[in-house]
C-alpha positions as CSV (number, residue, x, y, z in Angstrom):
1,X,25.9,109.9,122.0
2,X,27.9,112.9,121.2
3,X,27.8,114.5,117.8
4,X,26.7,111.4,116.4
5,X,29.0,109.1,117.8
6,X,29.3,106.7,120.2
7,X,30.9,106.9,123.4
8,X,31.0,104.6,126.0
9,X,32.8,104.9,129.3
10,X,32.6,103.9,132.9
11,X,31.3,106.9,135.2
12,X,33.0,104.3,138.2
13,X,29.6,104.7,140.7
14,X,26.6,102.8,141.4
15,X,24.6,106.1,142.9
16,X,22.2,107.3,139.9
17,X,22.5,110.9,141.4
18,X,26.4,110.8,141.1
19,X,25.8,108.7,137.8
20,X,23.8,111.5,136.3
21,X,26.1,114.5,137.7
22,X,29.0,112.5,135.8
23,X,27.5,112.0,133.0
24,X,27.0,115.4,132.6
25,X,30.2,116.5,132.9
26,X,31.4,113.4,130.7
27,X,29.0,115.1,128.0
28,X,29.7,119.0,128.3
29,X,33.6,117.9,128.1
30,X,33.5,115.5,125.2
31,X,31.1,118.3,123.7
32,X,34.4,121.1,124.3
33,X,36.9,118.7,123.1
34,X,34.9,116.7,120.3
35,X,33.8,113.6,120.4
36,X,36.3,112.9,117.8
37,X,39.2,113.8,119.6
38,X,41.3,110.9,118.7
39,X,42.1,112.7,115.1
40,X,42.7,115.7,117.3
41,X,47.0,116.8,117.6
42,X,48.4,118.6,120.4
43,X,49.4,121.2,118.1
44,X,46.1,121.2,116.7
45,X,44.5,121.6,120.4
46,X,47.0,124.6,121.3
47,X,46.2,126.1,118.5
48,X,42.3,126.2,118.8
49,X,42.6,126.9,122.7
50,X,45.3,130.1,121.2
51,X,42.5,131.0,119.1
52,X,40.1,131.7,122.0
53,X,42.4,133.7,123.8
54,X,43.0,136.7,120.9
55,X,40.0,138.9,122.4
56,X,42.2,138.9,125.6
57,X,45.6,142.1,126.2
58,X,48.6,141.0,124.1
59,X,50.8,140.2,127.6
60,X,48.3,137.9,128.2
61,X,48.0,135.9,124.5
62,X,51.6,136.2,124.3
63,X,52.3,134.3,127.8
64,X,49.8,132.0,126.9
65,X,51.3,131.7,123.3
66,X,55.2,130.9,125.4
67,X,53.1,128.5,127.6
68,X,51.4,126.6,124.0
69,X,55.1,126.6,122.8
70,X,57.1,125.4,125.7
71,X,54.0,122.7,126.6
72,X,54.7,121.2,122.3
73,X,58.6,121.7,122.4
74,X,58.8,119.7,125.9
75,X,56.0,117.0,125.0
76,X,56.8,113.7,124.9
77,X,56.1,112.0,121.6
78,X,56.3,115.8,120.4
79,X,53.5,117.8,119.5
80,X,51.9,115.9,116.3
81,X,51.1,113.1,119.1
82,X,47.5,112.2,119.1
83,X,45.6,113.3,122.0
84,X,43.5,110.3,122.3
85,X,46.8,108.3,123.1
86,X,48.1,110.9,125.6
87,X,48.3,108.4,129.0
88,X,47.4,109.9,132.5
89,X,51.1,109.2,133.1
90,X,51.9,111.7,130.6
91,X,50.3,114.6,131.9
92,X,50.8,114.2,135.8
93,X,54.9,113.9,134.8
């Protein structure tokens, strides 16, 4: 349970050491990205990860800023695409 929610997934292993070690990763990334993720937009996303780059120099938020840009202009589905329906395809293309 993550922020009051449900979320059930595979961790794909039968070893309860692995098992744990997954599930903590499963947990400290569905804590990072929310647990309700599926309402979540990729412009909504670039914008939040922008936001936690500001304390950084201004070359480095710019290039970051181009990167956020070029990553919505080129998306396909464009950039008001839910995240929770982005498929593995999509991001290894």
């Amino acid at each position: 349970m993550v922020n009051r929610k449900d979320v059930r997934q595979s961790l794909r292993t039968t070893d309860l050491t692995l098992a744990r070690r997954r599930l903590r990763d499963l947990r400290a990334d569905l804590e990072q990205t929310g647990a309700s993720g599926e309402q979540l937009t990729l412009r909504q996303l670039c914008d939040r990860y922008l936001e936690t780059t500001l304390h950084r120099e201004s070359k480095t938020v710019a290039t970051k800023r181009r990167a956020c840009n070029a990553l919505k202009a080129a998306w396909p589905g464009g950039p008001d695409g839910l995240i929770s329906k982005v498929k593995h395809s999509q991001v290894e293309a």
